[in-house]
N, C-alpha and C positions, 0 to 999 in steps of 0.2 A: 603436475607438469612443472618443470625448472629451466626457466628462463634463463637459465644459464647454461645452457648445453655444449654441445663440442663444438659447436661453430664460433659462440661466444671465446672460450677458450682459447680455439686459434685466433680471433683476433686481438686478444689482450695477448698470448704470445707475439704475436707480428708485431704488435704495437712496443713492447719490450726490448725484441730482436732489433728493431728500427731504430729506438735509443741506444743499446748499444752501440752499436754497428755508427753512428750517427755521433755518438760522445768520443769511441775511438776514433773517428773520421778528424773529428776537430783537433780532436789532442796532437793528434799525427800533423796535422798540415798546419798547427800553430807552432811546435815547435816548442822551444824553452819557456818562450812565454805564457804559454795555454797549461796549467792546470787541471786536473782531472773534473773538479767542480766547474771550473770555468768553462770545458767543453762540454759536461750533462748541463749547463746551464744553457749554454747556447744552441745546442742541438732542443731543449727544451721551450725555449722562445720560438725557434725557427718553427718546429712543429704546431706548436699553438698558433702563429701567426700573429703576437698579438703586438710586436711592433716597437719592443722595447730596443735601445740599443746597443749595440756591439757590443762585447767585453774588450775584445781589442780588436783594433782595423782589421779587415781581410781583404785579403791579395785577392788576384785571380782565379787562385785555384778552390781559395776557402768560399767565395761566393758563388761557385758550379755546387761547392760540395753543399751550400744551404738550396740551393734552388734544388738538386735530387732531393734531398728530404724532403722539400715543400711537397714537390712531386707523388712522393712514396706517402709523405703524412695525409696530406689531402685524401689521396685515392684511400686511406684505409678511414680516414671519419664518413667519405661516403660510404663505404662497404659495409661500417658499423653503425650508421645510420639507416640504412636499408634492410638489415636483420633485424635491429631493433624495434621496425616497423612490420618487419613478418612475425618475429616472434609475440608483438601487442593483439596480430592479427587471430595467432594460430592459439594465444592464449584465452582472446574470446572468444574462438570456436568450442575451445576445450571447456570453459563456463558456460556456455551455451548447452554443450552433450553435458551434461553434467547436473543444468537443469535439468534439460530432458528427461533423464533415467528418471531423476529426482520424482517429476512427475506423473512416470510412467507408475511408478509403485503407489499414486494415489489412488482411494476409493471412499466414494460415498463423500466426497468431497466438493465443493461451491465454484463457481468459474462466474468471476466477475469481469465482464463486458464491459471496460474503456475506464479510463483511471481520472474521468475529471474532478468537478466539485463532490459531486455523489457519489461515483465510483470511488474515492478518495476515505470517505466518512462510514461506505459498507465496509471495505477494505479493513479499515481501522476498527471497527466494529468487532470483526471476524476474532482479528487477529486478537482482541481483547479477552475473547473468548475461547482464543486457542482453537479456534475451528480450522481445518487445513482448508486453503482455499488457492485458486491462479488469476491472476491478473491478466489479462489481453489486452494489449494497447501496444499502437506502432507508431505511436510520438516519442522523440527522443527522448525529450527534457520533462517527461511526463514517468519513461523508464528508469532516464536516473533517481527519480526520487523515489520510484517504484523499491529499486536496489538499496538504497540508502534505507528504507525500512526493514528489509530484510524479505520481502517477502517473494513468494514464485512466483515465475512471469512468462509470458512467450509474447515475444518483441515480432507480434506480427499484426497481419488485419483479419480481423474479428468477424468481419464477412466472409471468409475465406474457411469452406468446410474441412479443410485439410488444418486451419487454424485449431480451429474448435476438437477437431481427433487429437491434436499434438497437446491439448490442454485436457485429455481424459472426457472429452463429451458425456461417453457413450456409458464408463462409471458412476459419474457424477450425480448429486441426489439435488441438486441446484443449481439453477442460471441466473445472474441481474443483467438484464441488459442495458446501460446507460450511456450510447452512444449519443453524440452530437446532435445526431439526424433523425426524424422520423421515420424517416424511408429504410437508414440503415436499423436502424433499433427493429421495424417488420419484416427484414430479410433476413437479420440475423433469426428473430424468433422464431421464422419456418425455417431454418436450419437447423435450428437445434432441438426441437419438436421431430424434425425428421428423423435425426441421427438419434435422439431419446424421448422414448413417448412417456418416460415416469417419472422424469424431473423435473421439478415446482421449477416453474419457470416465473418470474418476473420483469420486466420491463417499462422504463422509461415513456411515455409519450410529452408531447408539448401541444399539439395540435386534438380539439376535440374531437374531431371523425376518424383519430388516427382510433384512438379506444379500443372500438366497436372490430376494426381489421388487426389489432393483437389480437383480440380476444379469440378471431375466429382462428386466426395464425396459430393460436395453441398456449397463448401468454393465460396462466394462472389466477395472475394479477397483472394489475397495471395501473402506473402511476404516474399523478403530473406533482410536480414538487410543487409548481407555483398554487395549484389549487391545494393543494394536500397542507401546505404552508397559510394561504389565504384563511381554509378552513379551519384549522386550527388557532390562530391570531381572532378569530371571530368568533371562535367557543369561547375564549379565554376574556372576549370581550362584552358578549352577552350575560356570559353566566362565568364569574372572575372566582367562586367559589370551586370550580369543577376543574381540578389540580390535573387529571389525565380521562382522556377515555380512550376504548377500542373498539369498533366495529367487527364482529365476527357474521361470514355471511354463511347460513347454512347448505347442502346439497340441495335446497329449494331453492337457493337463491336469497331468502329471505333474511335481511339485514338486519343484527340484533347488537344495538350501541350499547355498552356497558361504562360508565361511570366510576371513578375513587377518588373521595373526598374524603376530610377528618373533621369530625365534629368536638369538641372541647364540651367536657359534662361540666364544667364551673358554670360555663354559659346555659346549663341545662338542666335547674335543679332537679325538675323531676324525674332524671334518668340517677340521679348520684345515688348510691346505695342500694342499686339494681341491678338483679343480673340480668345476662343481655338475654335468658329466656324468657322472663318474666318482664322486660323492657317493649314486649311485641313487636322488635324491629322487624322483624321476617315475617311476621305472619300480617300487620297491618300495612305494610309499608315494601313490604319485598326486597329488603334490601338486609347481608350480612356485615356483621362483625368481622374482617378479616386479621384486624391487631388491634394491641392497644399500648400506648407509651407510656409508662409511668412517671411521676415528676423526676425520675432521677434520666430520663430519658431511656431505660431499659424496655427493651418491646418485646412481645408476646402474639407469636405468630398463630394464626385460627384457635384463639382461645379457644377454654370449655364454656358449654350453655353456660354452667352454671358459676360463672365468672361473675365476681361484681363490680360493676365500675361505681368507681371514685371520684371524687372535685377534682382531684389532680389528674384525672385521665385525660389521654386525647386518643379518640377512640378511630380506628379506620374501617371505613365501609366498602362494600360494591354491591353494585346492581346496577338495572338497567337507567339510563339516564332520565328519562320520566319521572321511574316510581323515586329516583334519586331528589330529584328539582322537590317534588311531592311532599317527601319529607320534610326538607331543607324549608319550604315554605310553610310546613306546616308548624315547626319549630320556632317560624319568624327571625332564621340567620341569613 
């Protein structure tokens, strides 16, 4: 779409025609004195309005002839002022259709629920990974930076099922929900549990009793930052060795926290010049080899058994966080 269309056109002609018509006007009713420059010059003040004065006195007739002009100039900066503002209108409509199509051709694709702190940090996440995904959020100053990153968006409210269709719901293999409110974050979630029974749904809570009504709402998961942050600052505070873990919960239900830490074999004499079969990590201690860094820092991703660690190794493990601590105390690090 080009904002410069025929309506534009006519009025940059008009506005031409007007100086014309406006530079002969003066030339004529100035007389010997007036100049060709000296009446585009004054027909060019006149029109602008901006106050400078006269090139030479005018009579009576030459001050009827500046008042038409004001007349004629005026009415067309309103005229082109008021296209201006349709054609900014008609051009965000046409960005808008435009998204749309955009994300009508998505599939298998993520729809992120409200662009604050967290919506902000999955958002960025996504996009890191090149994962297609759509933004819903009906804050302004929340859309422009939405736009400024590049990403797809529907400038609506995320409560609204007619929202959630226009953002691909019903394709989609993901939802976060991370709106403001409690209340909205559980209304959305039984909306989009209704329009899609197969997509990992995720959602936001703040309030503890809210949990328990995602969960039945159809939310997958569900999370409170403040705790999910708390808990973590107090893994890191209890046990300052234990670099990351993850909770995986199985079809029972049943929650199995996994551990990754690195142990340095300098500190370890009697693992240096062993391999990690013959080290009994896995069979005494439950826990694997997943790499190891060399002193030149080159790593070595699920080595073989029969790898042998070094002084200069730093060796990386996983397993569950027990048999994890277990070792680590049994070592004395």
């Amino acid at each position: 779409m080009n904002l410069f269309n025929s309506r534009s056109f006519k009025f940059v002609a008009y506005m031409l025609l007007l100086i014309t018509i406006g530079t002969i006007g003066f030339f004529i009713i100035g007389g010997d004195q007036w100049s060709i420059i000296d009446s585009l010059y004054m027909t060019l003040i006149t029109l602008s309005t901006v106050g400078f004065s006269e090139v030479h006195p005018l009579d009576e007739s030459g001050r009827v002839w500046a008042m038409i002009l004001i007349i004629f100039g005026v009415s067309g900066f309103a005229y082109v002022i008021s296209q201006f503002g349709t054609e900014l209108l008609e051009f965000g409509h046409y960005r808008s259709r435009k998204m749309k199509k955009h994300i009508e051709k998505l599939e298998n694709h993520y729809i992120v629920c409200g662009y604050g702190r967290m919506g902000a940090v999955i958002a960025a996440e996504l996009s890191d990974k090149e994962i297609p995904f759509v933004v819903i959020e009906n804050n302004e100053s929340k859309i422009e930076k939405v736009q400024e990153k590049g990403y797809n968006f529907i400038y609506d409210d995320a409560t609204l099922e007619e929202t959630l269709l226009e953002a691909g719901i019903k394709s989609a293999s993901g939802v976060v929900v991370t709106l403001n409110t409690d209340q909205d974050n559980l209304f959305v979630t039984m909306s989009v549990r209704t329009l899609n029974t197969d997509a990992f749904l995720v959602s936001r809570y703040s309030m503890s009793d809210t949990a328990a009504k995602l969960t039945r709402a159809g939310a997958n998961k569900v999370v409170n930052p403040y705790v999910a942050g708390g808990h973590k600052m107090s893994e890191l505070l209890i046990s300052p060795f234990l670099e990351d873990s993850v909770s995986i919960r199985t079809p029972q239900q049943n929650i199995i926290d996994l551990a990754i830490d690195e142990m340095k074999i300098k500190n370890i004499p009697k693992y240096d010049g062993v391999s990690i079969k013959e080290s009994g990590l896995r069979e005494e201690f439950h826990v694997s080899v997943v790499g190891i860094v060399d002193e030149d820092g080159n790593v070595s991703i699920n080595p073989k058994p029969d790898t042998v660690m070094q002084k200069s190794h730093t060796v990386m493990l996983i397993g569950e966080k027990e048999h994890l601590i277990k070792l680590l105390d049994s070592l004395d690090l």
